[in-house]
C-alpha positions as CSV (number, residue, x, y, z in Angstrom):
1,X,-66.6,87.8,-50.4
2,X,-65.3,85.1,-52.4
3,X,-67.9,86.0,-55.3
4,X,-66.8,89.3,-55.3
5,X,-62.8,88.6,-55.9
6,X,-63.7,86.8,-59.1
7,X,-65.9,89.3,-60.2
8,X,-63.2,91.9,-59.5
9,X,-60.7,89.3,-61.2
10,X,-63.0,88.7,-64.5
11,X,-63.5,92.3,-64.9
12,X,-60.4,93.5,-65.0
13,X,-59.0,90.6,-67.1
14,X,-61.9,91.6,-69.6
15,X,-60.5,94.9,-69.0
16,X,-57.2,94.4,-70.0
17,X,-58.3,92.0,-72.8
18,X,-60.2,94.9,-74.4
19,X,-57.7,97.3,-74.1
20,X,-55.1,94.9,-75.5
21,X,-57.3,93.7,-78.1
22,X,-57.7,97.7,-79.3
23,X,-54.0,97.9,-80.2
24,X,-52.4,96.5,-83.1
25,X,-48.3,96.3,-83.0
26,X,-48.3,99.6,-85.9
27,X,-50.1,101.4,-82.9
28,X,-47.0,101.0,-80.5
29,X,-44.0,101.4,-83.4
30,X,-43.9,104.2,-85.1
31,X,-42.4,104.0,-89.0
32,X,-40.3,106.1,-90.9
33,X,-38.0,105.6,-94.3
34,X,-34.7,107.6,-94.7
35,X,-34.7,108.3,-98.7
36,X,-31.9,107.6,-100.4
37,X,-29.9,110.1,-102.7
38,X,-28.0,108.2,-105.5
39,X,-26.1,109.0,-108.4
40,X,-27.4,107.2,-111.6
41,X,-24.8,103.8,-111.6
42,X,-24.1,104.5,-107.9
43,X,-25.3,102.9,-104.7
44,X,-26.2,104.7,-101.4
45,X,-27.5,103.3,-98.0
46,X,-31.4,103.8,-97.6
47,X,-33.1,103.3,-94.1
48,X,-36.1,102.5,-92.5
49,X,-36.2,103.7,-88.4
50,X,-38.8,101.9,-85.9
51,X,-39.4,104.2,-83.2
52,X,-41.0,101.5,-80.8
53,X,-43.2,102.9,-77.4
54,X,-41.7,103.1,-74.1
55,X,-42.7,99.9,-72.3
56,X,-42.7,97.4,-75.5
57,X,-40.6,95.7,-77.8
58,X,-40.7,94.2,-80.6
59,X,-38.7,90.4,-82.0
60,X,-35.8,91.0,-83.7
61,X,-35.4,89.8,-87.1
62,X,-34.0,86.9,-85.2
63,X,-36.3,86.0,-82.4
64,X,-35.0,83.0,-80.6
65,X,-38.6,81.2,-80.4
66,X,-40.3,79.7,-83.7
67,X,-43.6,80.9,-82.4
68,X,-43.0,84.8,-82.2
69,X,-42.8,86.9,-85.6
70,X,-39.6,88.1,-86.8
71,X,-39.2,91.9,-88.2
72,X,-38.5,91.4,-91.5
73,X,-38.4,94.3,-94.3
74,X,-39.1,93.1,-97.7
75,X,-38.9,95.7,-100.3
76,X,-40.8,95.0,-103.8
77,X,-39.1,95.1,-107.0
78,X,-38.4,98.6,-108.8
79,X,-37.5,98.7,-112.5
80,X,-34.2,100.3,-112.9
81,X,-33.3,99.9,-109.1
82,X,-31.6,96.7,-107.1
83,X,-32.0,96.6,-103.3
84,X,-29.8,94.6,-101.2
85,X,-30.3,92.7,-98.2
86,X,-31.6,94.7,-95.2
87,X,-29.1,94.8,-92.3
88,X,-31.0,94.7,-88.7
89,X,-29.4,95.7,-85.9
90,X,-28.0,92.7,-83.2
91,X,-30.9,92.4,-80.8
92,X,-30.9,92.8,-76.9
93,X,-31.3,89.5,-75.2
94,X,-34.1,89.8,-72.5
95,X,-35.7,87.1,-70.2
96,X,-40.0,87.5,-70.2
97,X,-42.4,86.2,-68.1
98,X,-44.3,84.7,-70.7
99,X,-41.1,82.7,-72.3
100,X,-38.9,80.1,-70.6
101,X,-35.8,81.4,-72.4
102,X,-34.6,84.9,-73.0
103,X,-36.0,86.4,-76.6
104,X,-34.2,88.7,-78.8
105,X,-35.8,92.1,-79.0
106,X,-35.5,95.5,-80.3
107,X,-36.6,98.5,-78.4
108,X,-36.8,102.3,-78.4
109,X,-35.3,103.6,-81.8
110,X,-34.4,101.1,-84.2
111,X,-32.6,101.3,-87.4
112,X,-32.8,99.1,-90.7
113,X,-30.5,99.6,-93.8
114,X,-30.2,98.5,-97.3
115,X,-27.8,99.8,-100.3
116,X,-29.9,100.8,-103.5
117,X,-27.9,100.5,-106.5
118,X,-29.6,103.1,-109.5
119,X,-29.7,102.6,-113.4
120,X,-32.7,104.5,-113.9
121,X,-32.4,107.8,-115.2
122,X,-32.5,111.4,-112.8
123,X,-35.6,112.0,-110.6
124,X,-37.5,111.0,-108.0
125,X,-38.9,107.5,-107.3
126,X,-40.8,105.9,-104.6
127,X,-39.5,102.3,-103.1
128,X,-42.7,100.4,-101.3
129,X,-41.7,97.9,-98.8
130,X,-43.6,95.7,-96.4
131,X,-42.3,95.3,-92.9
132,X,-43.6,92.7,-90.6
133,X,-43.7,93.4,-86.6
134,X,-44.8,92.1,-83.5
135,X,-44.8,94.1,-80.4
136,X,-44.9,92.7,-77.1
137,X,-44.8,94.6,-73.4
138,X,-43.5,92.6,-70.6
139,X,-46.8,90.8,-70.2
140,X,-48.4,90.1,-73.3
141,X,-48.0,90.5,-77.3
142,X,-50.0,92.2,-79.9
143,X,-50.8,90.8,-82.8
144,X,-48.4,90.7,-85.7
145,X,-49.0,93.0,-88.2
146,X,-47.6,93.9,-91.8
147,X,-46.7,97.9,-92.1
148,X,-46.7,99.3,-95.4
149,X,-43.4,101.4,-95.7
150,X,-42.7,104.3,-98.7
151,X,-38.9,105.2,-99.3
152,X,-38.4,108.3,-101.8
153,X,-35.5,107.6,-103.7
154,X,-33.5,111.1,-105.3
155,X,-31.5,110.3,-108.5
156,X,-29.2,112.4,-110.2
């Protein structure tokens, strides 16, 4: 009988090894960019919006524990374009079984901002940015993983 309980324990460990092994965080959040329309020598407010899976979470750009990866949006470089810092929202404290102090964490619908300030002349351009998550359900995390973001830019 004993025998059997680990082999029912093993299994289903391997089980939910596997399964969590087959996700990624960019499976659980999903990504989207809010252009921006800007008149040229004008700024406007561009967004990025993380639509994270029931039952998850993901650090906030400010997790509490060195060990867990921060969301962080880094947008590259664009001639005739300045970004400016990203604003994340505050994060919601919340106490984990796997952490002896609470963590901050975003969940459900999330909502990143940065002003683009234009130079360039009218049209369309496309901003690329990087984001970095790590998504986590009350028992385990994914692996951290780096999302590549596109954010159409209108100006005229």
């Amino acid at each position: 009988m004993k025998n059997k309980v680990l082999l029912f324990l093993f299994i289903s460990t391997l089980l939910l090894s596997a399964t969590a092994l087959a996700q990624s965080s960019a499976s659980v959040v999903k990504v989207s960019a809010g252009g921006a329309k800007v008149k040229r020598g004008g700024s406007a407010v561009a967004t990025v919006t993380l639509d994270i899976s029931d039952g998850y979470h993901i650090n906030s750009n400010r997790p509490g524990d060195a060990n867990l990866r921060a969301t962080a949006l880094k947008i590259a470089p664009l001639p005739g374009f300045t970004f400016g810092a990203v604003t994340y929202p505050k994060g919601k404290s919340e106490k984990f079984a796997f952490s002896a102090k609470p963590l901050s964490v975003y969940e459900g619908k999330t909502v990143l901002k940065f002003t683009v300030r234009a130079g360039a002349s009218a049209g369309s351009q496309t901003a690329k940015g990087k984001l970095s998550i790590q998504a986590c359900n009350n028992e385990l995390c994914l692996r951290p993983q780096t999302v590549d973001v596109t954010i159409p830019i209108e100006v005229n």
